[in-house]
C-alpha positions, 0 to 999 in steps of 0.5 A: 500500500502506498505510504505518504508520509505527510505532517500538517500543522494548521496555523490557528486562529490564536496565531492571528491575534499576535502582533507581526514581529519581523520588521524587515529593512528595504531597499529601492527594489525591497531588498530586504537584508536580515541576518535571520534568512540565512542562519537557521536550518530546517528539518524533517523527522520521521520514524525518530530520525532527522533530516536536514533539508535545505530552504528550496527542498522544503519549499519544494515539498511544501508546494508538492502537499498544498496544491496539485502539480497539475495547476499553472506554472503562475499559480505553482510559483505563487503558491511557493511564494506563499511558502516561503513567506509562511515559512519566515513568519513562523520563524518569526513567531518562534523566534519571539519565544526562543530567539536562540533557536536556528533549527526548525522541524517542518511541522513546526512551520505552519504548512504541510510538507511532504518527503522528496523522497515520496514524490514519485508515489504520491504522483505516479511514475508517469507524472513524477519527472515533469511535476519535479521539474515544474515545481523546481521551476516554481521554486527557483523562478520566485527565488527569495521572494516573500510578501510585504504589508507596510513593510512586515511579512504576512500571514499568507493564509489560502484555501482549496476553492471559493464560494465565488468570493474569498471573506474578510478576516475580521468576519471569519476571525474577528481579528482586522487583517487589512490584506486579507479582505474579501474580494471576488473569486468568480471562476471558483464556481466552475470547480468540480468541488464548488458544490456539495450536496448531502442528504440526511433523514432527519432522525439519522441527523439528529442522532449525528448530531446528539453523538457531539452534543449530548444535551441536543433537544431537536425533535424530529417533528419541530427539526427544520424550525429548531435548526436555522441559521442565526448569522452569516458574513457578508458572503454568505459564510455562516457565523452561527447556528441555533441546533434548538437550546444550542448555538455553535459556530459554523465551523463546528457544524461543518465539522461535524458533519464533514461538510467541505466548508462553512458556506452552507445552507439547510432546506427540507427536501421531500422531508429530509434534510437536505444540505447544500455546500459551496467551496472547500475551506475556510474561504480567507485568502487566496482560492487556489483554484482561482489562483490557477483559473487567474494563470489559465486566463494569462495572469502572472503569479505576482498578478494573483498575488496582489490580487488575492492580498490586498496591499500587499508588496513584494520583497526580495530576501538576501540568502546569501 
């Protein structure tokens, strides 16, 4: 059976109350010289043992596990400019806490990664040689770029594929983040995964739903007035959701029920209950489908970029 190893460390929402603490110093061309792009190392641990990765190999496998090696070349080259700044913010973080550490695991850096040594698994023998290579490409071809706002990095957050419009942080998140404001994503509703249709009889959703909530008191009967939608952003993400004598976040229903987002809604369909869900992922940030719908249309990938972070600028950091 094939094995692929794959560790996954989903920045969470408490990360985003912290302030940005790398101020980085620019240049004319936003050079930016820190002693801290070139004195760390990073690793990847498996089975008790370590190891060492150089920056473009962990990139490499960062963009491999995040978004398929399938997409455009535009659309791979942004997303490993969103690991590369993914990666210095958190050391940033760290640094905050332990500013003597130089060594960093990948799970330790935000994003998934997986083993090089993996790849020709993950995608077949076929694509393996022309995947490597496309990815080498977006890794080498944005070479020490990160993104900027007012001159600190950002937290580049991205997800799978859109409602027809990303959210704004401080709806999803209740923190304002100015670069990450909603903006439209109207190609993500062309995705095979736009939309996610589950039907449940009412008794088996209740039991579902009294699996994760003990004190539940819906009845079959009074259902479809007992569990109604209380709030939404304003794209239509839901916020809250009354389950009778419960409230619980939108998150935590889709969750539960294994929706692919929070975008959702709950209609009685010949007496079941039918749910109706749009996208896959938080919806904060860049849609990679969109992204990669951008690079089909011609758009570079500091086009998709900027167009997804708002405000942001581009800097070239000094690996030297």
């Amino acid at each position: 059976m094939r094995k692929i190893l794959l560790k996954t460390l989903i920045v969470s929402i408490v990360v985003l109350l912290f302030p940005f603490i790398l101020t980085l110093l620019l240049s004319k061309e936003k050079k930016v010289d820190s002693m801290e792009t070139t004195d760390f190392s990073i690793y990847y641990e498996v089975n008790g043992a370590k190891e060492t990765l150089s920056f473009d190999e962990y990139l490499l496998g960062v963009v491999a596990a995040n978004m398929s090696a399938g997409y455009q070349m535009e659309a791979l080259k942004a997303q490993a400019v969103i690991a590369r700044t993914y990666a210095f913010y958190n050391m940033s973080l760290i640094n905050e806490t332990h500013p003597d550490q130089k060594s960093f695991a990948t799970s330790e850096l935000g994003l998934s990664y997986i083993d090089l040594q993996d790849l020709e698994q993950f995608w077949g023998a076929a694509d393996y040689n022309s995947y490597f290579a496309k990815l080498e490409n977006a890794v080498k071809g944005t070479e020490g770029e990160v993104l900027l706002y007012q001159d600190q990095l950002i937290l580049p957050v991205f997800f799978d594929t859109g409602s027809g419009f990303t959210r704004n942080a401080s709806e999803a998140w209740g923190v304002d983040i100015p670069y990450l404001v909603s903006v439209t994503s109207k190609e993500d509703v062309t995705s095979i995964n736009y939309l996610n249709i589950k039907e449940y009889a009412v008794g088996d959703l209740i039991t579902l739903l009294g699996k994760y909530y003990s004190d539940l008191t819906i009845t079959e009967k009074n259902f479809f007035d007992e569990v109604t939608v209380s709030s939404r952003d304003s794209v239509g993400y839901v916020l809250k959701i009354d389950l009778g004598n419960l409230t619980v976040t939108g998150e935590e229903f889709a969750k539960v029920l294994g929706l692919p987002s929070n975008h959702f809604y709950i209609e009685n369909y010949e007496g079941s209950a039918r749910i109706i869900c749009n996208g896959v992922g938080h919806g904060v940030g860049l849609s990679q489908y969109g992204a990669n719908e951008m690079a089909s249309e011609g758009s570079s990938y500091q086009d998709i970029l900027d167009y997804y972070y708002t405000g942001v600028d581009f800097a070239n950091l000094s690996m030297e």
